[in-house]
C-alpha positions, -999 to 999 in steps of 0.1 A, spaced: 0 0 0 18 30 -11 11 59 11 23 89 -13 23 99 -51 37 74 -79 58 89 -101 72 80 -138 111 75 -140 105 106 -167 89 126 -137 113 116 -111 140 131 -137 127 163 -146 119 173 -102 139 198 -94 139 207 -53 139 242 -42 174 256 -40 181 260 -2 221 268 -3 246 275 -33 280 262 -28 305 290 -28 314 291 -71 275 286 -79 271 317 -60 298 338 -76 284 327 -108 251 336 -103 262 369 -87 285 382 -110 322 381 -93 349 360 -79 357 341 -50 383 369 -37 355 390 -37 329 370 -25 362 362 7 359 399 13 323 405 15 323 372 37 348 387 64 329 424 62 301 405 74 282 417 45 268 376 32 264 349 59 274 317 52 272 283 74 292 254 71 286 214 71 318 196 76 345 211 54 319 228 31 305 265 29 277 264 19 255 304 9 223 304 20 197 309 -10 185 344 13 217 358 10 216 370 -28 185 390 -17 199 403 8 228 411 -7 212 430 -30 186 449 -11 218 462 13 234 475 -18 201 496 -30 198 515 4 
């Protein structure tokens, strides 16, 4: 008795999950510069990061926020 959805091997392929954190080069893609600068804005205190084990991870938040500090 299955308790949830069935779905195709085509579905299962095509879900995409919400982005909850961008490891540190997706993040400098997406926003535009490098890791030297994304190192800087990190120690400024300017985009929070967490990390799990040995990785820093950016929450997905941060790009918004990033941007909304820099229109004020």
């Amino acid at each position: 008795m299955s308790t949830g959805k069935e779905y195709t091997p085509k579905e299962r392929l095509q879900y995409n999950p919400p982005v909850r954190a961008y490891r540190v080069d997706d993040f400098c893609r997406a926003m535009g510069f490098c890791r030297s600068t994304f190192y800087v804005l990190v120690r400024q205190g300017k985009i929070r990061t967490v990390c799990i084990g040995r990785r820093r991870l950016v929450p997905a938040g941060e790009a918004e926020r990033l941007l909304s500090c820099q229109e004020g």
